[in-house]
N, C-alpha and C positions, 0 to 999 in steps of 0.2 A: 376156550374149549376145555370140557373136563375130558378126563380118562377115556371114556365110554365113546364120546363122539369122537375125540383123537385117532382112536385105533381105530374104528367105524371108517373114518374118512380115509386112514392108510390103505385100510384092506379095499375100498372101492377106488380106490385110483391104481390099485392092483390088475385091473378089471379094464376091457374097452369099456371107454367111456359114455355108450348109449345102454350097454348091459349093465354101468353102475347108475345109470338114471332110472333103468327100470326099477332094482334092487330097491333103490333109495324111494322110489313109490311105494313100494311094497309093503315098505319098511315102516313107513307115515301109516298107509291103507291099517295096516295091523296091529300098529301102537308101539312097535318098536323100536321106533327112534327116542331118545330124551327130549321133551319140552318142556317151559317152564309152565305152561297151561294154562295162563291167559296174561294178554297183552299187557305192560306196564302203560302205568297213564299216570296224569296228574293235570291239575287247574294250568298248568304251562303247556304239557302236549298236547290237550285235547283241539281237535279242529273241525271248523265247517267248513266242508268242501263240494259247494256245487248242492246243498241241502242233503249229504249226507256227515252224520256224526261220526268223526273215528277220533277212538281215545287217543292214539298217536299218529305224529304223520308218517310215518317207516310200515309202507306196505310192502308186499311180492307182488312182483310182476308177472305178468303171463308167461306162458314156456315152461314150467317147470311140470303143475299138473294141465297137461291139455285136456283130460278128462274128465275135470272132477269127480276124480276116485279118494283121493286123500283129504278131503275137505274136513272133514269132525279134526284131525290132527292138525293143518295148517293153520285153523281159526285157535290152536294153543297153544301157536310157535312163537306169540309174541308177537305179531303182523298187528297194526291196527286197520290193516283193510287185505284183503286178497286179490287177485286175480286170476280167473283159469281160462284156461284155450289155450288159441285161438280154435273157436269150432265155424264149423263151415256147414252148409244146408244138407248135404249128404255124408258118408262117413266117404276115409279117402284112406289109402296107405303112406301117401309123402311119399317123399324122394328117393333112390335106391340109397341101401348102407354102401360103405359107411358114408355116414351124414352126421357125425359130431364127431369134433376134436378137440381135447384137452390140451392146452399148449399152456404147461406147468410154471415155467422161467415167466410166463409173459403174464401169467394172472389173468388168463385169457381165455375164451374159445370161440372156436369157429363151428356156427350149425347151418347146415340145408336141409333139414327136416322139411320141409314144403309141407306144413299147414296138416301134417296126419295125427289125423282123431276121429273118434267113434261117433261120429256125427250130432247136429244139434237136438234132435231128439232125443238122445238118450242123456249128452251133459247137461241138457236143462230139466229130464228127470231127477238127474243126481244134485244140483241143484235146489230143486224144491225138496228134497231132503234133507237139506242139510241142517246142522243142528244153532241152536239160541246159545252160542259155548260163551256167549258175553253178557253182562245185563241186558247192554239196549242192543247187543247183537256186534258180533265183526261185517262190514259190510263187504259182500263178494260180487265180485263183478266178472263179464262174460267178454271176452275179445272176443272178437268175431270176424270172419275172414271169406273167402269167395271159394270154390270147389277150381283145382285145377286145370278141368276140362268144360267149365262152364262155357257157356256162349255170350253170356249177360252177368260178367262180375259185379259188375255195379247192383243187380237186380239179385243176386245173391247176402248183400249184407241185410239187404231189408227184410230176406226169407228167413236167416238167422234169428232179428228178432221178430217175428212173427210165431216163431217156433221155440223158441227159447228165453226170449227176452224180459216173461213175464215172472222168472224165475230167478233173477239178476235183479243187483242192486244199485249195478250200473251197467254200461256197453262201452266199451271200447271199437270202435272205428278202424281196423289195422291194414292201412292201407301201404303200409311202410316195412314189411316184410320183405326183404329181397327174393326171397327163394320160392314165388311165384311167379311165372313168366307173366310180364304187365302187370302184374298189381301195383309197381311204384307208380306207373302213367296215370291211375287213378289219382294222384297228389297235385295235380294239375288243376288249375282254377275251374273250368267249366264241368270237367268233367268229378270233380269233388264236390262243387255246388251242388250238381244231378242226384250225385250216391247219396247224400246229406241229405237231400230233399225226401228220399225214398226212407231213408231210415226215420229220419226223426217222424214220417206219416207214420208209419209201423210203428214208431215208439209211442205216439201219442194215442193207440188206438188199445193200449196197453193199459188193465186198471190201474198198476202202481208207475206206471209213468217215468222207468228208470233214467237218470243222467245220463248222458251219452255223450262222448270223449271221443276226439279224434287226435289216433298216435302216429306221426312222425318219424320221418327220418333222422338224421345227421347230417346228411349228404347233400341235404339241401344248397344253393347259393343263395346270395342274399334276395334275389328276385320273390326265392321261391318260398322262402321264409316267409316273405311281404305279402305274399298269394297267400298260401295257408290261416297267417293272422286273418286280414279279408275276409275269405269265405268260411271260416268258422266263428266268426262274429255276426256275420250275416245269416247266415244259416236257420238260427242260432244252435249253436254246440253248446254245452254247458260246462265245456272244460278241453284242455288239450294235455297231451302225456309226450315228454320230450326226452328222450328218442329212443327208437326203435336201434338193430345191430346196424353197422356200417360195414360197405364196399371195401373203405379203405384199407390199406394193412399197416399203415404208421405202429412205430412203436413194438413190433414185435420183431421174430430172428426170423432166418429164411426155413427152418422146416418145414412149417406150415403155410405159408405165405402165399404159394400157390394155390394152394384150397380155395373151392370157390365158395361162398357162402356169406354168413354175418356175424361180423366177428364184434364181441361183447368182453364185457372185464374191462380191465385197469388202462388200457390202451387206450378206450373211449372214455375216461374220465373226461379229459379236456373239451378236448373236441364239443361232447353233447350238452355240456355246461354253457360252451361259448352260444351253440344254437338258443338253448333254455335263454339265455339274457337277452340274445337279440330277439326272438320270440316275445318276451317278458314285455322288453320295451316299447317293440309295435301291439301289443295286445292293451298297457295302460293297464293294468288291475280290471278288465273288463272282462276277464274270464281267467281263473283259476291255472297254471299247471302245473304236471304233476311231472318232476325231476327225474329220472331216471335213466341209469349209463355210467358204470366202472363207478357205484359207489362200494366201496369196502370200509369206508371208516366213518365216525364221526364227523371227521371234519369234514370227508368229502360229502357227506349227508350234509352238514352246516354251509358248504360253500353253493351247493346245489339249492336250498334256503335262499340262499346269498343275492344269487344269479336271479331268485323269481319265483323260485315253487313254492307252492303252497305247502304238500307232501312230495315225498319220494318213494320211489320202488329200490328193491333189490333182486339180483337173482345170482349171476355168475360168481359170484363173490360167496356163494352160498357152497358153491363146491369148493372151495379153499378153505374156506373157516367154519363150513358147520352151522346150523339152524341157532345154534346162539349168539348168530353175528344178531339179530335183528335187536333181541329181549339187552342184548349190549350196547349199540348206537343210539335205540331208546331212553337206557340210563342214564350214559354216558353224555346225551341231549339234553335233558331234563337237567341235570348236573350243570351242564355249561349253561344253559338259559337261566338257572337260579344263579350263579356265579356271576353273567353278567345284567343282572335283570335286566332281561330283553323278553318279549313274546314272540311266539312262531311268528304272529300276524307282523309284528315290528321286525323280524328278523325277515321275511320274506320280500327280495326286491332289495334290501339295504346295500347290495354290494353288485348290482346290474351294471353299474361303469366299468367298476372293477375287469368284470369278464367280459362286456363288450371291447 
């Protein structure tokens, strides 16, 4: 980190932590944060994923802009792909505050945000404005998720994309957010088969035909690992994204521990790694996924590789170290992959014993 984002990140951890998330929108929305302005790449990061081109595989995850308001900025933070949401068919408020917690020591937080955003109409207006900030473009993708008080969750992700999906470059499936009442029961073999069947019609009815990813939990057992591979093979999905926050509280101190919610950062490094392999291994290379959970460095970016991903996400890690963690693990990638020449594609999958 330089000077600028140093003190930037001191002064918002100053701050409740759902007031330094707005701020730090704000901040992106109006150009005031430092980036380096377009993603690193090279003949060694570049990847095909699922028939989208991204110069590196070090994307953001969803959760950070749920609304696609910051998007001209995120597509120059060095991300070789984005994701925004999760949006839902109607606009919602989420969960009462507080509903995010910074837990410093642990490199951690814990959110029950429940799914609040400006609903799919408007983020897939913002969306289809968004700007060309790359040659052949940063590709941005839509999480998408069910309205609280729906009567037909299921029947809701298909309305997402029907409404927004045309505007996306890919879809995310998020059926693995905890802080919906049922949404995880959606992860269940028949009743994932159903959502999937509903979506991918919706997708397909779409001109540009976006990829569609189903994102995971952690918390999975092994049964349900074994389900998930299954019906998203059959489906067919065109990619999976491993993992979503976790229930559990391993790894952190009793402050916060009680909180309910989904806790993310350096605590779920392990854990979501182990899922990503065994995942990896019942999938075969017969569908792409995409790593993310308590990456903060390189290596855990390389071991996430390791385990089976094709690309990885970040986000919490993004409140410790600042928007130049990504344009760094990039480098610092590209660096290690000429050091040992290796390719992503040869590095992907190389160490699934390992973490199983």
């Amino acid at each position: 980190m330089n000077f600028i984002e140093r003190f930037g990140l001191s002064a918002l951890h100053l701050l409740d932590p759902e007031r330094s998330h707005d701020l730090s929108i704000m901040a992106l929305e109006y150009g005031l944060a430092p980036l380096p302005g377009k993603p690193a790449t090279s003949e060694r990061l570049k990847v095909k994923l699922a028939g989208l081109d991204l110069p590196n595989p070090v994307g953001l995850a969803a959760g950070l802009d749920k609304n696609a308001r910051a998007l001209p900025a995120l597509m120059k933070a060095g991300f070789g792909f984005v994701e925004v949401g999760a949006a839902t068919p109607r606009p919602q408020p989420g969960n009462p505050k507080p509903r995010l917690f910074r837990l410093t020591e642990d490199r951690a937080i814990i959110n029950r945000f429940g799914f609040n955003n400006e609903g799919a109409e408007r983020i897939g207006a913002r969306l289809s404005r968004r700007p060309n900030a790359y040659p052949k473009g940063i590709p941005v993708g839509l999480n998408i998720g069910a309205n609280k008080d729906s009567q037909d969750k299921s029947a809701d992700f298909a309305s997402v994309v029907r409404i927004a999906g045309g505007s996306a470059d890919f879809l995310t499936v998020n059926v693995s957010s905890p802080n919906t009442e049922k949404l995880r029961d959606l992860q269940g073999p028949q009743a994932l088969a159903a959502l999937l069947d509903g979506v991918i019609e919706a997708r397909d009815m779409l001109p540009n035909r976006p990829p569609v990813f189903v994102k995971i939990a952690p918390d999975l057992d092994d049964a349900g690992i074994a389900d998930i591979a299954a019906v998203s093979i059959a489906a067919p999905v065109d990619g999976i994204i491993a993992t979503n926050t976790t229930l559990t509280r391993n790894g952190i101190g009793p402050t916060y521990a009680g909180e309910a919610g989904g806790l993310s950062g350096a605590p779920l490094t392990k854990l979501s790694t182990h899922v990503l392999a065994k995942l990896s291994h019942l999938v075969s290379g017969r569908l792409p996924i995409i790593g993310v959970g308590g990456i903060s460095s390189t290596e855990d970016a390389w071991q996430k590789l390791r385990a089976g991903a094709s690309a990885v996400q970040i986000y919490s890690a993004l409140i410790y170290q600042g928007f130049s963690l990504a344009d760094q693990i990039t480098h610092e990638l590209d660096d290690r992959l000429a050091r040992e020449k290796i390719s992503i594609a040869e590095l992907t999958g190389s160490g699934i014993n390992d973490w199983i």
